[in-house]
C-alpha positions, 0 to 999 in steps of 0.5 A: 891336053884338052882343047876347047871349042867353048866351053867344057869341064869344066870341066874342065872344059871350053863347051866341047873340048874336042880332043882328050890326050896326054903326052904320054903315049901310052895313053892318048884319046880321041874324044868328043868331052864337054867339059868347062866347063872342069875339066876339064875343067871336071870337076854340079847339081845346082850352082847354087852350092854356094850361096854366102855373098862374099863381101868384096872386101874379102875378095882375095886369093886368100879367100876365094881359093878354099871356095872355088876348090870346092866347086872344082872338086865338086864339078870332078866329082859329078863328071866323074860319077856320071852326074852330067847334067849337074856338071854341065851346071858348072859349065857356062851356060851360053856357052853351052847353048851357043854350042848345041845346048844340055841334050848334045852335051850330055851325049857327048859326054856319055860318049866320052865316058864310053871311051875311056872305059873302053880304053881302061881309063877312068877320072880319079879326081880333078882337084884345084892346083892354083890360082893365077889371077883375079879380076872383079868388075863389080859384081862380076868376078873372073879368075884364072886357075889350073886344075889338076885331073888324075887318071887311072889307066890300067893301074897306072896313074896319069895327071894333067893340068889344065887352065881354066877361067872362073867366072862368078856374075853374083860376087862369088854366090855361084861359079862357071868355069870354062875350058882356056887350055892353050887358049889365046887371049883373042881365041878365048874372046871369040867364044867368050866376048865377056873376059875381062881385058884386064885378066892375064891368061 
């Protein structure tokens, strides 16, 4: 899975996920990937993709589901095509500072990507798989999600699932996304002091 030092793909990803590898042993890969950023955590462009207000009323998983899939996909779709510096847009921003800021990320993730085509590896898709749980605090609203990253490596499809936050601090105009794979509740607050102690990871 991909362990987060922060932040990352997002993506997707913490901000430097560290390590990239699947239990499959035929596949598995050291790296240094900034991600949830999607992933993993993957999954750019300006934040502002989305720019309806979501009455918070509506605020459900009913209703924020369809949304945040668009923006998963779309932070897999940027990571995957190279588009880095509008991945790292999904990634949380003072994460990604406090870990160097958007020139090192950006090598890292070339570096990455350089990786796994040396390995014969490449990003398919990152798609949402569910959403878990939703906490708003006015205008701040935090979700817990699994995506679901698809590799193609040598023609063999490999799939791992990672959980991500979701964190929107305009009722759901914009989201960031951090990497929480095999994250504690205390690990996650060291690098993000704001999680909503209410949310179950």
């Amino acid at each position: 899975g991909i362990a987060a030092a922060g932040l990352s793909l997002t993506l997707i990803l913490g901000l430097i996920l560290k390590y990239f590898q699947t239990d499959t042993a035929t596949f598995k890969i050291k790296k240094n990937l900034m991600v949830g950023l999607v992933c993993v955590a993957v999954v750019i462009g300006a934040v502002a993709l989305f720019k309806v207000m979501i009455p918070s009323d509506k605020l459900s998983k009913s209703s924020l589901t369809p949304i945040i899939s668009g923006h998963v996909r779309s932070m897999g779709d940027a990571l995957k095509n190279g588009n880095y510096s509008l991945f790292l847009d999904y990634n949380h921003q003072g994460i990604i500072q406090s870990n160097g800021g958007r020139a090192k990320a950006i090598e890292m993730l070339q570096e990455t990507n350089k990786a796994l085509l040396e390995n014969n590896t490449k990003i398919v898709s990152v798609l949402l798989k569910d959403v878990h749980d939703i906490k708003i605090n006015e205008e701040n609203i935090q979700v817990i999600i699994t995506q679901e990253v698809l590799f193609d490596n040598n023609g063999k499809s490999i799939n791992e699932l990672q959980k991500m936050l979701a964190v929107s601090d305009d009722s759901g105009k914009s989201w960031h996304f951090i990497n929480i794979n095999n994250k504690t509740k205390t690990e996650v607050l060291e690098f993000f002091p704001s999680l909503n102690e209410h949310l179950s990871l």
